[in-house]
Jmol script that loads the backbone (N, CA, C; Angstrom):
load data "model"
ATOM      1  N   UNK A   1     110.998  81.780  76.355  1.00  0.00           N
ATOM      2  CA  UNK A   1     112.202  81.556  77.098  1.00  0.00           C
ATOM      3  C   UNK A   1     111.881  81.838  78.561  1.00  0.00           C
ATOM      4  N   UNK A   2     112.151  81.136  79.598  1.00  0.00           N
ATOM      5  CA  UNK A   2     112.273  81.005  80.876  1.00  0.00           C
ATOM      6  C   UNK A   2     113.585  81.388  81.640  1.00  0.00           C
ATOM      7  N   UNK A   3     113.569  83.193  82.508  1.00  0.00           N
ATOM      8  CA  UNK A   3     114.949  82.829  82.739  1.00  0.00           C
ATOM      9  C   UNK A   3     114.496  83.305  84.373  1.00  0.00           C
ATOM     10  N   UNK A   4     115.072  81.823  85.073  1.00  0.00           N
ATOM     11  CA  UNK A   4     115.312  81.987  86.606  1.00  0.00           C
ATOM     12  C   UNK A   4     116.045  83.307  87.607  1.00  0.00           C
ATOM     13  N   UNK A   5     114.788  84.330  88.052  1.00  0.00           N
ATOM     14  CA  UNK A   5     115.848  84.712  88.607  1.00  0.00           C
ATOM     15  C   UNK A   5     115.880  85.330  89.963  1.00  0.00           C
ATOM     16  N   UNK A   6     116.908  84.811  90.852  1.00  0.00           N
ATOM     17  CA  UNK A   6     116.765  84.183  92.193  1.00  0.00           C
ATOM     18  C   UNK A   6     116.101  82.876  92.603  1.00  0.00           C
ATOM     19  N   UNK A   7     114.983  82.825  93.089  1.00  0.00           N
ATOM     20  CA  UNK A   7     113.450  81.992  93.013  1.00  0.00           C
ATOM     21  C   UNK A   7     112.571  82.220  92.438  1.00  0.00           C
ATOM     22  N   UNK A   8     112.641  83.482  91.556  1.00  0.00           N
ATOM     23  CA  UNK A   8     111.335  84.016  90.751  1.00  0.00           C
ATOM     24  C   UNK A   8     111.474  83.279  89.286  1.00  0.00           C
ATOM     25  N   UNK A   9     110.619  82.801  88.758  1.00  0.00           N
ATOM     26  CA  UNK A   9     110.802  82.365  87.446  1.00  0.00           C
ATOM     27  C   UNK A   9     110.157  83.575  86.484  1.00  0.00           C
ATOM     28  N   UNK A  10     110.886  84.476  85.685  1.00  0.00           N
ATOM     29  CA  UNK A  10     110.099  85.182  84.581  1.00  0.00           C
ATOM     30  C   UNK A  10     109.609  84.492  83.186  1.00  0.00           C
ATOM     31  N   UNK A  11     109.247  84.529  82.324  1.00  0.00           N
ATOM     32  CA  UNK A  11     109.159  84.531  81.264  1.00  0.00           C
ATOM     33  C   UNK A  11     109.795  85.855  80.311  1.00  0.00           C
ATOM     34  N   UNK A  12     110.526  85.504  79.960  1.00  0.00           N
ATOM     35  CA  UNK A  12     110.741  86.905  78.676  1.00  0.00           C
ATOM     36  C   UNK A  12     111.368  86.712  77.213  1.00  0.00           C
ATOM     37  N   UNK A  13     111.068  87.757  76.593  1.00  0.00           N
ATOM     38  CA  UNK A  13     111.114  87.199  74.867  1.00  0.00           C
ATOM     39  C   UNK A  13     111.952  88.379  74.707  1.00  0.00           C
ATOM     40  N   UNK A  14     113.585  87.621  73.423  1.00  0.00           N
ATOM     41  CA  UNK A  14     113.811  88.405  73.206  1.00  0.00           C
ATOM     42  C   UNK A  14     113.575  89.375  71.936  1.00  0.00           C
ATOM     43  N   UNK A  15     113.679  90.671  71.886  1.00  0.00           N
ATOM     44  CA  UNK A  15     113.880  91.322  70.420  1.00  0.00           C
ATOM     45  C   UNK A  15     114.777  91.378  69.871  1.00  0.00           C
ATOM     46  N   UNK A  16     114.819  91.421  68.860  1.00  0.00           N
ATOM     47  CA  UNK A  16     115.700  91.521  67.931  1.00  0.00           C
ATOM     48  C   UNK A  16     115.934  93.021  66.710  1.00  0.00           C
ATOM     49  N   UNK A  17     115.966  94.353  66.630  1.00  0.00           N
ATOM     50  CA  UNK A  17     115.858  94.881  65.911  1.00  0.00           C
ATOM     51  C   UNK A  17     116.481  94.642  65.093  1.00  0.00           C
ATOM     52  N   UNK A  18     115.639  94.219  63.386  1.00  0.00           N
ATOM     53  CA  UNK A  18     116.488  93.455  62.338  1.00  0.00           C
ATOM     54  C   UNK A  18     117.148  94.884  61.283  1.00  0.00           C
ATOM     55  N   UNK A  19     116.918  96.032  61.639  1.00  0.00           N
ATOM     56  CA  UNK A  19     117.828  97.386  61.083  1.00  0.00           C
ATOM     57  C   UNK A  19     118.868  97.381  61.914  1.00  0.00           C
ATOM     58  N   UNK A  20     118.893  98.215  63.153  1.00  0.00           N
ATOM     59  CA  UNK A  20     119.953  98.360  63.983  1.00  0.00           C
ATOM     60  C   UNK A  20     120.867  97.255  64.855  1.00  0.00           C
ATOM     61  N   UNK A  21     120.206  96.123  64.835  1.00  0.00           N
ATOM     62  CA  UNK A  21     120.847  95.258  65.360  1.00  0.00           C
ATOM     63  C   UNK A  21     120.547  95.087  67.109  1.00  0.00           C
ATOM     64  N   UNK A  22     120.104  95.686  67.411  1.00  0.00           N
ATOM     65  CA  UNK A  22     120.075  95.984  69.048  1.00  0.00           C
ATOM     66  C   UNK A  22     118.696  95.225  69.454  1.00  0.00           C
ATOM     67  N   UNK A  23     118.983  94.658  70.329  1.00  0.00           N
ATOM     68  CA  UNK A  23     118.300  93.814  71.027  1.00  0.00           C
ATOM     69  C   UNK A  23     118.012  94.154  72.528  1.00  0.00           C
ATOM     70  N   UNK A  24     116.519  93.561  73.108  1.00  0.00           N
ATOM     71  CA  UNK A  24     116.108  93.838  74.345  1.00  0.00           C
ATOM     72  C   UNK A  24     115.395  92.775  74.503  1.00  0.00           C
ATOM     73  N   UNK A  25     115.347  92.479  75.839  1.00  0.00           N
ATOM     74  CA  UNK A  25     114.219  91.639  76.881  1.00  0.00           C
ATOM     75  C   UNK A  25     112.984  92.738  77.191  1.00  0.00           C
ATOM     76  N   UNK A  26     111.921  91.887  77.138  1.00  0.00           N
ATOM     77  CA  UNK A  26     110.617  92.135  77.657  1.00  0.00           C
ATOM     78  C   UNK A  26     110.087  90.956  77.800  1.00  0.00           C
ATOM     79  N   UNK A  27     109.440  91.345  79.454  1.00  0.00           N
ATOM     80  CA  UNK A  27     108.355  90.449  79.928  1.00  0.00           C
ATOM     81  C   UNK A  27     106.843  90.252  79.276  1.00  0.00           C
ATOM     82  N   UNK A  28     106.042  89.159  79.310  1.00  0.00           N
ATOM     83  CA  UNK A  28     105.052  89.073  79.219  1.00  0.00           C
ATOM     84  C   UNK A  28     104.265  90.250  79.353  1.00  0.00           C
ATOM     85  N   UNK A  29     104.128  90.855  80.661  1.00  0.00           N
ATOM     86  CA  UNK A  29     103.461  92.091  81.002  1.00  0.00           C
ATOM     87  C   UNK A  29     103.568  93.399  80.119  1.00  0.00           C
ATOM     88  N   UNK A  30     105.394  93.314  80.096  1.00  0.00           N
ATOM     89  CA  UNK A  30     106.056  94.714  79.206  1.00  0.00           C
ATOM     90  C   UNK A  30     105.181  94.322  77.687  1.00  0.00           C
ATOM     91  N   UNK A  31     104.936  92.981  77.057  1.00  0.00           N
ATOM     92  CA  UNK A  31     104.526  93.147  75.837  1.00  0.00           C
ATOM     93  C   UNK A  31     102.957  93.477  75.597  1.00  0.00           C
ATOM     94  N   UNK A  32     102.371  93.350  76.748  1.00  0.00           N
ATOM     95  CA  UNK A  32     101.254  93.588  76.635  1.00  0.00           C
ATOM     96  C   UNK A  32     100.863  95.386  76.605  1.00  0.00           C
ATOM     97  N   UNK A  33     101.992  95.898  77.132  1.00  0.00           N
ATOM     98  CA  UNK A  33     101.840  97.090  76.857  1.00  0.00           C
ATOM     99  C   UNK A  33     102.372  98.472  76.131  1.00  0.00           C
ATOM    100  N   UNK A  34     103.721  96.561  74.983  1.00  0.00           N
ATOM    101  CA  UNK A  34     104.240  97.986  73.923  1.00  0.00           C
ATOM    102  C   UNK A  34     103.066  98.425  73.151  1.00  0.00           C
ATOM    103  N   UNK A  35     103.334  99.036  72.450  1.00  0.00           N
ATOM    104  CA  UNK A  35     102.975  99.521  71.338  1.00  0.00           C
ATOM    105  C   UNK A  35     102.577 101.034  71.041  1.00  0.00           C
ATOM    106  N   UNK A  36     102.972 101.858  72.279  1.00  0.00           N
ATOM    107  CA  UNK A  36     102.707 102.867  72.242  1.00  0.00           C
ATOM    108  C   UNK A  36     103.428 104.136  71.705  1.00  0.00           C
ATOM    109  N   UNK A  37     104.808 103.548  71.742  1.00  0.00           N
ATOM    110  CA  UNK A  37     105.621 104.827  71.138  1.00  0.00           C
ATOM    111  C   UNK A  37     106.181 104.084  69.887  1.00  0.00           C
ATOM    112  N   UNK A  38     106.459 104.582  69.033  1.00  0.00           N
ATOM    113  CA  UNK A  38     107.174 103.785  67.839  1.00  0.00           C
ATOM    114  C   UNK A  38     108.055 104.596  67.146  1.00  0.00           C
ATOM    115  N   UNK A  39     109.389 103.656  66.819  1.00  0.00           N
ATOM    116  CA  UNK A  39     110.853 104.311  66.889  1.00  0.00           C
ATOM    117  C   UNK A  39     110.599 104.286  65.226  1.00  0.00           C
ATOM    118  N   UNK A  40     110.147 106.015  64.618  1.00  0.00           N
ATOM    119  CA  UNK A  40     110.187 106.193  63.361  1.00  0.00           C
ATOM    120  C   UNK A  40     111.747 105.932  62.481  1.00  0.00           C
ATOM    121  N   UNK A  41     112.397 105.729  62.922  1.00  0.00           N
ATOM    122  CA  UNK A  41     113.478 105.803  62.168  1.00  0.00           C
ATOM    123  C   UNK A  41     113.624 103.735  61.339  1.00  0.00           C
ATOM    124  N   UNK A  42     113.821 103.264  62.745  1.00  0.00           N
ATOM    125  CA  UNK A  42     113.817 101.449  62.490  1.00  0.00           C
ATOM    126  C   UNK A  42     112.527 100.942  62.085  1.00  0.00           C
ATOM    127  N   UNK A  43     111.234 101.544  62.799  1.00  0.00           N
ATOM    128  CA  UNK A  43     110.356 101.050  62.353  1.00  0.00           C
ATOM    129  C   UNK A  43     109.917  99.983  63.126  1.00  0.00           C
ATOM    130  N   UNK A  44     110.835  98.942  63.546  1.00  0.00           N
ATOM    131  CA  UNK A  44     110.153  98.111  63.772  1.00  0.00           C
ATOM    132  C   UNK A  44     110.353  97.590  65.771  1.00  0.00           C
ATOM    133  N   UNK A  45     110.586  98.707  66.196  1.00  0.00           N
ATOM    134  CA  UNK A  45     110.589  99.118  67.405  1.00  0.00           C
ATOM    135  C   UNK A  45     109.382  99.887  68.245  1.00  0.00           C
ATOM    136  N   UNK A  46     108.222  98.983  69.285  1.00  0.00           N
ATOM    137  CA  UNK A  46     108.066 100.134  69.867  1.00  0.00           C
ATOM    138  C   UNK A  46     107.813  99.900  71.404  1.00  0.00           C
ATOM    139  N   UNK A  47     107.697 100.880  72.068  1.00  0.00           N
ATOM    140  CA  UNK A  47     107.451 101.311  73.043  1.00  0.00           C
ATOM    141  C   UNK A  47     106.589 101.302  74.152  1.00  0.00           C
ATOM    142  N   UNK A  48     106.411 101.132  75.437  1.00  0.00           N
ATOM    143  CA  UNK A  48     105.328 101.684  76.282  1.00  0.00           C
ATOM    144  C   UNK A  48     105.339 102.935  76.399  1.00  0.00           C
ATOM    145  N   UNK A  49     106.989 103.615  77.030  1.00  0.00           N
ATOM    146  CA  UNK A  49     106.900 104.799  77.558  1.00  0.00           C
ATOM    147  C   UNK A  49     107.658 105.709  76.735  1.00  0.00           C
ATOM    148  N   UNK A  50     107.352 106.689  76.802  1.00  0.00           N
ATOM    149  CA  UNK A  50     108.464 108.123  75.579  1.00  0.00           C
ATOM    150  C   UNK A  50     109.753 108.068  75.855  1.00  0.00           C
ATOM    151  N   UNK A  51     109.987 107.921  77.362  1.00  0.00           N
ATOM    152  CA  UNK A  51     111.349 108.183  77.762  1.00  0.00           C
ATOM    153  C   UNK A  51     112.010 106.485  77.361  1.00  0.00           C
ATOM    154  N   UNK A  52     111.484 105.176  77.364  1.00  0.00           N
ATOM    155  CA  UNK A  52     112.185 104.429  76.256  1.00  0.00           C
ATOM    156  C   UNK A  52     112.883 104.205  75.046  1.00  0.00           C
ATOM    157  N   UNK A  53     111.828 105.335  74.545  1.00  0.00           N
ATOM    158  CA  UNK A  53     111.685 105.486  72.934  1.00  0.00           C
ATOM    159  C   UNK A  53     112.848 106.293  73.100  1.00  0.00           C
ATOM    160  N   UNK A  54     113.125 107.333  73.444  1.00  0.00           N
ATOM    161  CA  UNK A  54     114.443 108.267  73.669  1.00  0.00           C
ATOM    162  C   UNK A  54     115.171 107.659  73.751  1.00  0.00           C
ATOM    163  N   UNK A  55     115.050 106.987  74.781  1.00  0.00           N
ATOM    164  CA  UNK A  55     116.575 106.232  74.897  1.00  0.00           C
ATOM    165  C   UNK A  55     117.245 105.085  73.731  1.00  0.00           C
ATOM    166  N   UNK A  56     116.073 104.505  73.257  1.00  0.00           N
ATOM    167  CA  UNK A  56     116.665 103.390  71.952  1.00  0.00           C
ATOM    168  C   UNK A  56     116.725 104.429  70.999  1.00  0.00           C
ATOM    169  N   UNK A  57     116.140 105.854  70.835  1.00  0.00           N
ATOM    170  CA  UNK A  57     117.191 106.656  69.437  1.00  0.00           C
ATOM    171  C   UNK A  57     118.247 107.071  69.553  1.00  0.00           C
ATOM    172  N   UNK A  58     118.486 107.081  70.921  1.00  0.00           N
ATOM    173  CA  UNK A  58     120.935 107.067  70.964  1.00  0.00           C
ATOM    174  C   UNK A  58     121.233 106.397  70.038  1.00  0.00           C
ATOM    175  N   UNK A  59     120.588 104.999  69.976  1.00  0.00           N
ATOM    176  CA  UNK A  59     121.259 104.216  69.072  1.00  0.00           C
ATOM    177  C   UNK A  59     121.385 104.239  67.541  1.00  0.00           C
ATOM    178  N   UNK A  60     120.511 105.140  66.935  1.00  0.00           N
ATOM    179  CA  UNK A  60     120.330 105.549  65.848  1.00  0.00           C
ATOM    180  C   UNK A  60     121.331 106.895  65.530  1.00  0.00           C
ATOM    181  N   UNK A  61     121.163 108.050  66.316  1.00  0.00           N
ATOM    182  CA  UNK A  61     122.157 109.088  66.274  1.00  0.00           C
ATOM    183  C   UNK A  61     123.867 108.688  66.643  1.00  0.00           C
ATOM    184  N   UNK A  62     123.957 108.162  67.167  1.00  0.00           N
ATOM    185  CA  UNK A  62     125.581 107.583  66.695  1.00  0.00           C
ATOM    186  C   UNK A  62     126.395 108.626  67.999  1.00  0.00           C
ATOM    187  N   UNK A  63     125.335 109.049  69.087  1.00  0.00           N
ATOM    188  CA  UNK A  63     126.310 109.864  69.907  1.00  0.00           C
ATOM    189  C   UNK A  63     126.883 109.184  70.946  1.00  0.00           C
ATOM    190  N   UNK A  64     128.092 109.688  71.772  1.00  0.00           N
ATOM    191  CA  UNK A  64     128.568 108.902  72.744  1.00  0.00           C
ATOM    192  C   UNK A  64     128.683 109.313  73.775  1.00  0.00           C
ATOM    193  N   UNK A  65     127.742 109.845  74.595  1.00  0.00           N
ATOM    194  CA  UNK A  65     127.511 110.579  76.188  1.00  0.00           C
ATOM    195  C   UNK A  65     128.071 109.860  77.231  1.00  0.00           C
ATOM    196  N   UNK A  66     128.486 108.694  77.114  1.00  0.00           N
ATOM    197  CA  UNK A  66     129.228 108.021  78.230  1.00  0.00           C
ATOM    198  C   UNK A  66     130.386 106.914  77.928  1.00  0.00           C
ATOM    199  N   UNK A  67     131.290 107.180  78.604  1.00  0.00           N
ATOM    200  CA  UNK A  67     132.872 107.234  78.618  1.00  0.00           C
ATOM    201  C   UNK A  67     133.165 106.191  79.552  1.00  0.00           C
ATOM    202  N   UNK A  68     134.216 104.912  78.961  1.00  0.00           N
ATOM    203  CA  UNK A  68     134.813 104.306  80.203  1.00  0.00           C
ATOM    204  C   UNK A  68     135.928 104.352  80.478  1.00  0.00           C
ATOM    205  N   UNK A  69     136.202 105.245  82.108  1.00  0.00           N
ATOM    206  CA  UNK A  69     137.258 105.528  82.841  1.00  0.00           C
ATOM    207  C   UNK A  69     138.575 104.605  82.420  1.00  0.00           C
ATOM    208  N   UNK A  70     138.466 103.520  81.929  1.00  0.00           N
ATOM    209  CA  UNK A  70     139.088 102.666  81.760  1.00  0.00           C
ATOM    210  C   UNK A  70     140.179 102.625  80.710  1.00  0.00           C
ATOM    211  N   UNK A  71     139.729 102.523  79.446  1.00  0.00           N
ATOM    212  CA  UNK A  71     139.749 102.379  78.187  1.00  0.00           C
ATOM    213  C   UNK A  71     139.346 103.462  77.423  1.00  0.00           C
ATOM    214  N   UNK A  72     138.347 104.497  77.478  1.00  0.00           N
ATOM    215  CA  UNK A  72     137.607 105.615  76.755  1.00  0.00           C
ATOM    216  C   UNK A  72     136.869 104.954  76.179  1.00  0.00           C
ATOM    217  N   UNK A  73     136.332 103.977  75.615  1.00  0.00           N
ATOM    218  CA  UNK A  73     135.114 103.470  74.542  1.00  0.00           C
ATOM    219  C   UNK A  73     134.183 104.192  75.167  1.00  0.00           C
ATOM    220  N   UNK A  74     133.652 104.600  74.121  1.00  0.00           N
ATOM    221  CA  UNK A  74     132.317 105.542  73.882  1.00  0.00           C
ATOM    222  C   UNK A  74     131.233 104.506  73.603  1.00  0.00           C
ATOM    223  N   UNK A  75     129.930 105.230  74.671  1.00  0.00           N
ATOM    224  CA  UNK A  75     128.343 103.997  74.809  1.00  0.00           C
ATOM    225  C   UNK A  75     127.537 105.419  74.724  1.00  0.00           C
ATOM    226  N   UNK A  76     126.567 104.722  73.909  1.00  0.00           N
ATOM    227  CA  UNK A  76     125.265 105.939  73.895  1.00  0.00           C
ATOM    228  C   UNK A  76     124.324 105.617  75.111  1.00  0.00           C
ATOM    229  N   UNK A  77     124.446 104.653  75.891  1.00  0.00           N
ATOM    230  CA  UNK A  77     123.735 104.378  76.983  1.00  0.00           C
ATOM    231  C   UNK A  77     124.099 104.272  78.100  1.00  0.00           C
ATOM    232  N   UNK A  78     123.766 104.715  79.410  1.00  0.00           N
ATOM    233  CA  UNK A  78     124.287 104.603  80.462  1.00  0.00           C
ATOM    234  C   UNK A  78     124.572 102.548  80.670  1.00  0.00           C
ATOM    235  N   UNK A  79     123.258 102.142  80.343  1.00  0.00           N
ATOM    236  CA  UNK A  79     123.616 100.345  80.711  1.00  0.00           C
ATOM    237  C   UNK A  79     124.471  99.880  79.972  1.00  0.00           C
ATOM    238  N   UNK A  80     124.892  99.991  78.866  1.00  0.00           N
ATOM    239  CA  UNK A  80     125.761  99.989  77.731  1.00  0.00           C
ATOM    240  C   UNK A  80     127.518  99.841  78.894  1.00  0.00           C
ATOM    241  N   UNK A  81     127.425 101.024  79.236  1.00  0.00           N
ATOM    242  CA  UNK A  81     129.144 101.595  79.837  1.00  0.00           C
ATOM    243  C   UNK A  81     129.072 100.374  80.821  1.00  0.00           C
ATOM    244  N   UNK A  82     127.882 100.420  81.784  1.00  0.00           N
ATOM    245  CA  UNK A  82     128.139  99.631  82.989  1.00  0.00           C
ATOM    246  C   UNK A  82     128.311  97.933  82.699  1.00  0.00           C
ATOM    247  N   UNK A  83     127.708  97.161  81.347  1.00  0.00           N
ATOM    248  CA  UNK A  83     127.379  96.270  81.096  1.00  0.00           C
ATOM    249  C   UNK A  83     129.590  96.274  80.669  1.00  0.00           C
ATOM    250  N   UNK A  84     130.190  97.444  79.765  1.00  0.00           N
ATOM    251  CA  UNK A  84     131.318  97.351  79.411  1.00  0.00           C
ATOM    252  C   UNK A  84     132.203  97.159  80.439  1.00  0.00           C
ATOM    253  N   UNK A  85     131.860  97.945  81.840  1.00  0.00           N
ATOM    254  CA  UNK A  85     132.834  98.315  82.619  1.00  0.00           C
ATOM    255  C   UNK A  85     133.184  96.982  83.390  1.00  0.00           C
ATOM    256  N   UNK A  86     131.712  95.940  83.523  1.00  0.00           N
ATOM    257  CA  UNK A  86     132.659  94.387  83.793  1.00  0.00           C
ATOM    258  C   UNK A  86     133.661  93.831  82.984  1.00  0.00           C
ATOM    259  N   UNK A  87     133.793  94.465  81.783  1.00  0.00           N
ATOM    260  CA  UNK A  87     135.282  93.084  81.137  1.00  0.00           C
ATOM    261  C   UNK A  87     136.443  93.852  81.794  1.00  0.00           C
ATOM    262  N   UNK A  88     136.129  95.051  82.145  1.00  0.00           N
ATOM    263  CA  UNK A  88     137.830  94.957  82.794  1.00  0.00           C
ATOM    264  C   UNK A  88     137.947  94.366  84.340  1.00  0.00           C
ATOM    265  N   UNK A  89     136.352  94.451  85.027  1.00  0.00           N
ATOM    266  CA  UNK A  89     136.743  93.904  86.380  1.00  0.00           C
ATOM    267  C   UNK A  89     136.537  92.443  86.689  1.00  0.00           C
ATOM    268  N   UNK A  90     136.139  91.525  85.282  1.00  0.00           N
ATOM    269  CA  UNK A  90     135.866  90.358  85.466  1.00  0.00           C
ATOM    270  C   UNK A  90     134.966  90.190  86.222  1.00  0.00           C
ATOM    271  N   UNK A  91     133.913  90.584  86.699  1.00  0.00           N
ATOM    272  CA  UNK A  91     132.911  89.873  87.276  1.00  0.00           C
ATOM    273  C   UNK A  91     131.460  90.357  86.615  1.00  0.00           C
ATOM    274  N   UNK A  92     131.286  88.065  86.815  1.00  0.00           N
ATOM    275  CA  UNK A  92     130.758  87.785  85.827  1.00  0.00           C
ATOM    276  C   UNK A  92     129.099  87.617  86.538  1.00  0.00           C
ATOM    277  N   UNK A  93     128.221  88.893  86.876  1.00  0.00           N
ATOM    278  CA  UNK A  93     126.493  88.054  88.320  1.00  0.00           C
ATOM    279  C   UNK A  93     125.875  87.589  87.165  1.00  0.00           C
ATOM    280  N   UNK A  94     126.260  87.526  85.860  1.00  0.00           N
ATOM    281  CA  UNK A  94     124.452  86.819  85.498  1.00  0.00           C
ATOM    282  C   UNK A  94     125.311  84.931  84.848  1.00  0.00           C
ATOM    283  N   UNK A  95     124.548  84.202  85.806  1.00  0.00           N
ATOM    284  CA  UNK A  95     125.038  82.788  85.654  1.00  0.00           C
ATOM    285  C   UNK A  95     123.782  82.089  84.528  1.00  0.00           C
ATOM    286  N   UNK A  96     124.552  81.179  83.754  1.00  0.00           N
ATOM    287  CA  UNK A  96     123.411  80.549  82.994  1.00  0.00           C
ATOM    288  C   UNK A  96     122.987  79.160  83.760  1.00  0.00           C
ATOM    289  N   UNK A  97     121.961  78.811  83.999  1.00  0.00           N
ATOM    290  CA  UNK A  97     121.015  78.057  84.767  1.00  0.00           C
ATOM    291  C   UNK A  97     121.313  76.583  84.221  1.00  0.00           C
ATOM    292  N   UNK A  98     121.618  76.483  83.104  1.00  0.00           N
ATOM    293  CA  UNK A  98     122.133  74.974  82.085  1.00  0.00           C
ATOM    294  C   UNK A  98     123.646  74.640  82.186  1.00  0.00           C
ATOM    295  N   UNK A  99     124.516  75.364  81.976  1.00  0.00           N
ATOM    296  CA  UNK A  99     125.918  75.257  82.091  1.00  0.00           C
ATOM    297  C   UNK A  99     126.827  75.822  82.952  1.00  0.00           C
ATOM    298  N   UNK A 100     126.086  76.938  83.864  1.00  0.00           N
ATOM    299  CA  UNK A 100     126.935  77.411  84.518  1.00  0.00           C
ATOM    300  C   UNK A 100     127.764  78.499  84.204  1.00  0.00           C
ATOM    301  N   UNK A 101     127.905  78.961  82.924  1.00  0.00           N
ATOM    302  CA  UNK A 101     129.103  79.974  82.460  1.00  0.00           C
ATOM    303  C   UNK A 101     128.241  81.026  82.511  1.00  0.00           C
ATOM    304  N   UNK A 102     129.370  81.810  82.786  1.00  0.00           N
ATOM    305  CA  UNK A 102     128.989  82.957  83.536  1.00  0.00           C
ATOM    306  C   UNK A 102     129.386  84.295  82.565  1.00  0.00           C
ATOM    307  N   UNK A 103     128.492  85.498  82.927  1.00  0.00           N
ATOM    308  CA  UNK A 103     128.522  86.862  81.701  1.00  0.00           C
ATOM    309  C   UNK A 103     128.408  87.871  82.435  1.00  0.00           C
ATOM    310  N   UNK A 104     128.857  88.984  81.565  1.00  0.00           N
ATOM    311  CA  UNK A 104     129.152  90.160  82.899  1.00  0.00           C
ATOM    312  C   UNK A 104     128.202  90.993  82.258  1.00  0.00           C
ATOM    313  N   UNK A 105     127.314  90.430  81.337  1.00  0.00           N
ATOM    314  CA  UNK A 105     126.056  91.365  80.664  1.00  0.00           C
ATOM    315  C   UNK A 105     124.897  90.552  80.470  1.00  0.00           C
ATOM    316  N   UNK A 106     123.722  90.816  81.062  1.00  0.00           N
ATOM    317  CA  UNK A 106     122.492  90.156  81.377  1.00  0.00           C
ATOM    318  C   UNK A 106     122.078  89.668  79.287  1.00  0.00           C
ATOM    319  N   UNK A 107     122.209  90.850  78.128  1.00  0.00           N
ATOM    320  CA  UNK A 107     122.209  90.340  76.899  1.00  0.00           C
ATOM    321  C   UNK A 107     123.004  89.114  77.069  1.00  0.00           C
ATOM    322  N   UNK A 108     123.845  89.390  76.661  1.00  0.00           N
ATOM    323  CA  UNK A 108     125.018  88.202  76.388  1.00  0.00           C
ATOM    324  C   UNK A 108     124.484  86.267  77.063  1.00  0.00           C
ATOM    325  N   UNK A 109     124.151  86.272  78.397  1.00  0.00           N
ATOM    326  CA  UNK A 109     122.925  85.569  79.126  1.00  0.00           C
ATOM    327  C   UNK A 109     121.896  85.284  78.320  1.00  0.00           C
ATOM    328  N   UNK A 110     121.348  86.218  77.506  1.00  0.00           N
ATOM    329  CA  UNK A 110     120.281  85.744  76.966  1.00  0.00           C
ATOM    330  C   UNK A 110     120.158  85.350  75.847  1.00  0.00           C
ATOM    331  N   UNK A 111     121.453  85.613  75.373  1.00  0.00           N
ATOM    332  CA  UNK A 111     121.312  85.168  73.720  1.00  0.00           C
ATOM    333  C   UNK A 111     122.022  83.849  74.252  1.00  0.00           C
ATOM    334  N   UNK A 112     122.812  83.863  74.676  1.00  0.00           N
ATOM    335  CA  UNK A 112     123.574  82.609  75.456  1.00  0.00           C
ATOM    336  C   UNK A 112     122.775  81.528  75.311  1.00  0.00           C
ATOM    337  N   UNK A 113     121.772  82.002  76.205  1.00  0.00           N
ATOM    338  CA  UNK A 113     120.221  80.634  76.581  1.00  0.00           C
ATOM    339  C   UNK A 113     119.355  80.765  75.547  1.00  0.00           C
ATOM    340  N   UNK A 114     119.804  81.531  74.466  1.00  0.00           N
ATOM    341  CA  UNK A 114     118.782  81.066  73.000  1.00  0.00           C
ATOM    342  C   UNK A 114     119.414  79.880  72.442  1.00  0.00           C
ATOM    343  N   UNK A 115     121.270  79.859  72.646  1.00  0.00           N
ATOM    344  CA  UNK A 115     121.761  78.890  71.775  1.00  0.00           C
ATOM    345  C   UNK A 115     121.302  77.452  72.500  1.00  0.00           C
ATOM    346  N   UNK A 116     121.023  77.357  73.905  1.00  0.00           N
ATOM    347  CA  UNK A 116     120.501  76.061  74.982  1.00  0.00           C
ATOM    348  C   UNK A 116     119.293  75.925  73.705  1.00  0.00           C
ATOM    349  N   UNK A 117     118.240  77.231  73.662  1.00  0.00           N
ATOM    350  CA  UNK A 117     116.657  76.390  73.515  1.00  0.00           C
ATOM    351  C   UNK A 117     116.808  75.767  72.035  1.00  0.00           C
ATOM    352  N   UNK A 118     117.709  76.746  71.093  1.00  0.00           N
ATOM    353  CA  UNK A 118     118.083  75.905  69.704  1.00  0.00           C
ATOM    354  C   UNK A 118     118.423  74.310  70.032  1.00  0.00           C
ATOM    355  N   UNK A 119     119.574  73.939  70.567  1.00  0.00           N
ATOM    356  CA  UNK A 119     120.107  72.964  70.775  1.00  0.00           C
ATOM    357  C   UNK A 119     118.487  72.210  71.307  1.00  0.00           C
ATOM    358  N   UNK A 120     118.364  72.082  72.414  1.00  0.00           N
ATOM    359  CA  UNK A 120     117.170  71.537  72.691  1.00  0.00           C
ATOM    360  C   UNK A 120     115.760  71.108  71.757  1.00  0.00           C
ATOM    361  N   UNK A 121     115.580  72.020  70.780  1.00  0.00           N
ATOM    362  CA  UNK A 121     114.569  72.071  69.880  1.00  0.00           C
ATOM    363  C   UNK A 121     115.124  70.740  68.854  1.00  0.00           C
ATOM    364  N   UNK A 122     116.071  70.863  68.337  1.00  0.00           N
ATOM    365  CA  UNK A 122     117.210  70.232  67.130  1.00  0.00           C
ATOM    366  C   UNK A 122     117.372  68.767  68.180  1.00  0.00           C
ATOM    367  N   UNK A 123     117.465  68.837  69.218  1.00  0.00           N
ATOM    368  CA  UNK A 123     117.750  67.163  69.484  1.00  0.00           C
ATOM    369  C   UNK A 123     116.016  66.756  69.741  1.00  0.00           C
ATOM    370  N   UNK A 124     114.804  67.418  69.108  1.00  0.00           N
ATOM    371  CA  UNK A 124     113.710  66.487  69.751  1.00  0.00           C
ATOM    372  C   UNK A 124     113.401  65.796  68.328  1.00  0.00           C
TER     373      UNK A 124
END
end "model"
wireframe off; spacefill off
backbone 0.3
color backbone group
C-alpha cells in the first residue's frame, strides 16, 4: 500500500492482530527491524523497541488511563483519546488520495484505502 503524504510517498503495510483485533502501520524500514520484542500474550505481535511492546499490552490488560473531557470514554492509549477526541470536533486532516473523504483517524484512512486496493485488484 502506498500512502501519499504531503509530497513524500511512503510505503506501509498494514497489521492486523488476528487475537486482539488491533491494528498498526509500519513502514518498510519499521519492518525491517521488528522482531525484537514479542507480545507474549497475542503472540503474534512484535516489536523493535520495549517501550512499544508496553504500550500494545494496554491493550491486553483492559485498563483505561485516559479519559475524554468530553464524553468520559475510557482509551488505554494516549493516540487512542486523541484519534476519539476528533468525532466531537469534526475535523477530519487525514484525506483519502482516491475519493477525497475525509477521517479524523489516520487507522480508519488506512483501512479505508485497503477497501480502494480490494476494489482495484477485483476489477483487473
Amino acid at each position: 500500500m502506498v500512502i501519499v503524504v504531503g509530497n513524500k510517498q511512503q510505503h506501509n503495510y498494514l497489521h492486523l492482530c488476528i487475537n486482539c483485533l488491533s491494528h498498526d502501520i509500519f513502514s518498510i524500514t519499521d519492518q525491517a527491524r521488528k522482531g525484537q520484542f514479542k507480545c507474549k500474550i497475542c503472540e503474534a505481535k512484535t516489536f523493535s523497541r520495549q517501550s512499544d511492546l508496553e504500550r500494545h499490552k494496554m491493550i491486553h490488560s483492559g485498563a483505561k488511563l485516559f479519559f475524554c473531557d468530553v464524553c468520559d470514554k475510557g482509551f488505554a492509549r494516549r493516540d487512542k483519546l486523541k484519534d476519539h477526541s476528533a468525532t466531537h470536533t469534526g475535523v477530519k486532516p487525514y484525506v483519502c488520495g482516491e475519493c477525497l473523504r475525509g477521517f479524523a483517524a489516520r487507522s480508519k484512512l488506512t483501512r479505508h484505502m485497503l477497501r480502494h486496493a480490494k476494489q482495484k485488484t477485483k476489477s483487473k
